[in-house]
C-alpha positions in Angstrom: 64.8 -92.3 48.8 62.3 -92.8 45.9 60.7 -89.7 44.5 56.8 -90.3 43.8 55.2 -89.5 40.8 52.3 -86.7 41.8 50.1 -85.1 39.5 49.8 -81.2 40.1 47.4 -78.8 38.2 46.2 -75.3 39.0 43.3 -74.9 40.7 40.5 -73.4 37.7 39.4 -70.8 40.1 43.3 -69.8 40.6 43.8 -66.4 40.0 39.9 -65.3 40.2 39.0 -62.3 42.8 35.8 -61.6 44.3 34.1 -58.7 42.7 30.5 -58.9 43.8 28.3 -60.2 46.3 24.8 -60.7 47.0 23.7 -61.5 50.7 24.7 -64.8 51.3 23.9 -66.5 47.7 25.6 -65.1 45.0 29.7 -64.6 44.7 31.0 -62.9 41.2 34.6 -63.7 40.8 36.6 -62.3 38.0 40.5 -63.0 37.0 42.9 -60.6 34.7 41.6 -62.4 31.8 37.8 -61.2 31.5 37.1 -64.9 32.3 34.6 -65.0 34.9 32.5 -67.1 37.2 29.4 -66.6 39.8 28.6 -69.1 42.1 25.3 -69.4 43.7 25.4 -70.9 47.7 22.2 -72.6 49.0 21.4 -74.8 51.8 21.5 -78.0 49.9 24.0 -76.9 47.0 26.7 -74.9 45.2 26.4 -74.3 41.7 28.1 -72.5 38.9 27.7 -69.6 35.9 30.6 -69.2 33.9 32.1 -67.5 30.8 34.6 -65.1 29.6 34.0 -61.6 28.7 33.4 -59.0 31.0 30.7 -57.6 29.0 29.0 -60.9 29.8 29.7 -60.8 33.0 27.8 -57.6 33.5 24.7 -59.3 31.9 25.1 -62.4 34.1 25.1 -60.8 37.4 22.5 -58.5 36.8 20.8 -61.4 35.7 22.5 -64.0 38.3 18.8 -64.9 40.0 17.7 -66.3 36.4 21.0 -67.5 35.4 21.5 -71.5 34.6 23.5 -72.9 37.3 25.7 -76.1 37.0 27.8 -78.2 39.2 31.8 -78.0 39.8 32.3 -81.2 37.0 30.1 -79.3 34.6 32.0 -75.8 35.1 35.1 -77.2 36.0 35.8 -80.6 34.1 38.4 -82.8 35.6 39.0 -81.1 39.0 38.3 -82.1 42.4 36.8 -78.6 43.2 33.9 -78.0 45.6 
């Protein structure tokens, strides 16, 4: 039997917990790390806020309806996220 060669990574948002939600449109996620993320859900599109202290995250999601939003590539380079 031949064994094939797979490529396996960690998912980026591995190890990230929900912390905060708005309605329907905003998700803060946090992991043991400070690092943090919120996505913003709309009808045509997902996007992404990201960076790693939790004394920015604090800022961001208090701000989170102004914040700059990118896609998953942006956020998460070389992953197949979604």
């Amino acid at each position: 039997m031949a064994i094939q060669n797979k490529l396996f990574y960690q998912s980026p948002v591995e190890g990230f917990l929900l912390v905060s939600i708005d309605g329907t449109d905003y998700y803060g996620y946090q992991n043991m790390y400070g690092n943090w993320y919120i996505k913003k859900v709309t009808a045509t599109t997902v996007g992404y806020c990201y960076g790693s202290t939790l004394s920015d995250y604090a800022a961001a999601w208090t701000a989170r309806t102004t914040q700059t939003y990118v896609g998953p590539s942006v956020a998460f380079p070389f992953t197949d996220i979604v």
